[in-house]
C-alpha positions in Angstrom: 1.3 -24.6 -44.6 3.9 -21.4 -43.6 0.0 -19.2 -43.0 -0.9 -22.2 -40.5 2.6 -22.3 -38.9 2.1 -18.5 -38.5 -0.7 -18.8 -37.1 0.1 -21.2 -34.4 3.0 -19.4 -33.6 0.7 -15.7 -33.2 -1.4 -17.8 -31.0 1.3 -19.9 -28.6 2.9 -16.4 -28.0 -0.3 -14.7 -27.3 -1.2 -17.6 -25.0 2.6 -17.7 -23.0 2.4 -14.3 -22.5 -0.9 -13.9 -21.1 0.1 -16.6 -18.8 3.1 -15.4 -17.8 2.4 -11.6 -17.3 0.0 -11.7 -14.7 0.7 -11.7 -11.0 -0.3 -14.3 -9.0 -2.9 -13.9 -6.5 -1.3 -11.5 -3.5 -0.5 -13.7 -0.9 1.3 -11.3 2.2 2.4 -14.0 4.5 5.1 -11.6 6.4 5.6 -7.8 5.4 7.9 -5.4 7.6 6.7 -2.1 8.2 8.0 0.9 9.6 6.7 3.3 11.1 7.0 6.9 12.7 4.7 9.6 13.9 6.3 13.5 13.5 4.6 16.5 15.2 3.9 18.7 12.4 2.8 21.9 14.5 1.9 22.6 18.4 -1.6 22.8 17.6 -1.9 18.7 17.6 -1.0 18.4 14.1 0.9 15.6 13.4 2.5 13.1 10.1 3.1 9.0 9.8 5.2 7.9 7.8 6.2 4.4 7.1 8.1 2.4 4.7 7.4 -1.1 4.0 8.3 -4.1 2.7 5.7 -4.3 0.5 6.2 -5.7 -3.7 9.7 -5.4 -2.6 10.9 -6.6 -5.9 10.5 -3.0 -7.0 12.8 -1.7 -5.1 15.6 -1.3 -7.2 13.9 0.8 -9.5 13.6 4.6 -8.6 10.4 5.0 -8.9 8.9 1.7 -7.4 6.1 3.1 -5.8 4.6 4.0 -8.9 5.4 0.4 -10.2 4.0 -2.0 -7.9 0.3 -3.5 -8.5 0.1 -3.0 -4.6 -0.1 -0.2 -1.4 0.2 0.3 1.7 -3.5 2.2 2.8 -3.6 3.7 6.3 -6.4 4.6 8.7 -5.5 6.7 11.4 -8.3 6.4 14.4 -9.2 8.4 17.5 -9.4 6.1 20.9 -13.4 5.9 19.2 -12.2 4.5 16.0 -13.2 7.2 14.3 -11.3 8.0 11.1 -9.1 11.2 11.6 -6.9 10.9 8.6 -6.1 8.7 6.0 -4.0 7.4 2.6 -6.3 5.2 0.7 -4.4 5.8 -2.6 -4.1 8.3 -5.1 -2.3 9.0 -8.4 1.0 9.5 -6.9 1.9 6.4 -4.1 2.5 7.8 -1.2 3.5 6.4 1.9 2.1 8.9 4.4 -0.8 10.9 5.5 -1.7 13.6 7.8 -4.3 13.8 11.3 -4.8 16.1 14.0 -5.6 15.6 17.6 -6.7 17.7 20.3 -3.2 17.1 22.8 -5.1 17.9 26.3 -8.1 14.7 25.7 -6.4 13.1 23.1 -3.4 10.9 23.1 -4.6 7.6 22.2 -4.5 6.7 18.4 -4.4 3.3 15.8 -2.9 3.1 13.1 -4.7 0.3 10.5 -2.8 -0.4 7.5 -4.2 -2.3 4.4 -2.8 -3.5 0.9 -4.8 -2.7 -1.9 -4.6 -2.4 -5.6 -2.4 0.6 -7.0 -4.6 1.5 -9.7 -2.1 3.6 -10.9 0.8 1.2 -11.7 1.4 -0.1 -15.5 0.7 -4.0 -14.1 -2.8 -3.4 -13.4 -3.9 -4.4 -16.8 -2.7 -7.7 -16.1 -4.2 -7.9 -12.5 -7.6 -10.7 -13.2 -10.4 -10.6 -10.4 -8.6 -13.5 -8.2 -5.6 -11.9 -7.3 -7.5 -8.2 -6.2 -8.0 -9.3 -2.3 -7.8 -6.8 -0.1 -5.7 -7.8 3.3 -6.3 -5.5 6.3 -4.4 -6.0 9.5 -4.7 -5.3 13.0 -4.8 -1.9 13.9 -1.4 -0.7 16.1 -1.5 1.5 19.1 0.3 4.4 19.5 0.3 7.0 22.8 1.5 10.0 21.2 2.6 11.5 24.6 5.6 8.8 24.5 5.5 7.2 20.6 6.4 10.5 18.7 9.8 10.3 16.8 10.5 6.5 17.6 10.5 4.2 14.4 
């Protein structure tokens, strides 16, 4: 009778927690973001960095970028929409990335952020199929003649 009881036990813990550990599928309905682009060098290198609002239950922990099951990806595209730089996740989460224009043609860029998976943090084992969506938004427009340095 106690081996049974065990066994139920073994198996209604095994059950709650598999339930209970895994995310629910991502559902972004507002997310802050910001944003600023830093001249790096006068040869049309340049930086954007952001900070968002992102998993923000994370925060409190130092090293929340490593935690969350979610990024930020970014796209950074000529007035073409052809890809100049990017962040599209790596082992450390980062939440910038580089590109380089040529300042006489080129002002005009977009900026088109995504959320995908951090494949990296220590939730992904508990990420199923159904909640790995990837969300991309609308890409932002930036002049860098008079956008530079403003958040």
């Amino acid at each position: 009778m106690s081996r049974i009881f065990i066994i139920y036990l073994i198996t209604g813990i095994c059950f709650y927690a598999s339930c209970t550990c895994r995310p629910q599928k991502m559902e972004v309905k507002q997310m802050k973001i910001e944003i600023e682009i830093i001249p790096e060098s006068a040869s049309g290198s340049y930086s954007v960095v952001w900070n968002d609002t992102l998993c923000s239950e994370f925060k409190s922990d130092w090293n929340y970028l490593q935690k969350r099951p979610y990024e930020i990806h970014c796209h950074v595209l000529d007035k073409e929409y052809d890809t100049i730089g990017y962040y599209q996740g790596l082992s450390t989460p980062q939440q910038f990335t580089y590109f380089q224009i040529d300042d006489c043609t080129d002002s005009i860029i977009y900026l088109r952020f995504s959320v995908g998976v951090n494949y990296f943090s220590e939730y992904i084992d508990s990420l199923n199929d159904s909640s790995i969506d990837s969300l991309v938004f609308k890409p932002i427009k930036f002049d860098i003649r008079t956008d530079i340095r403003k958040k």
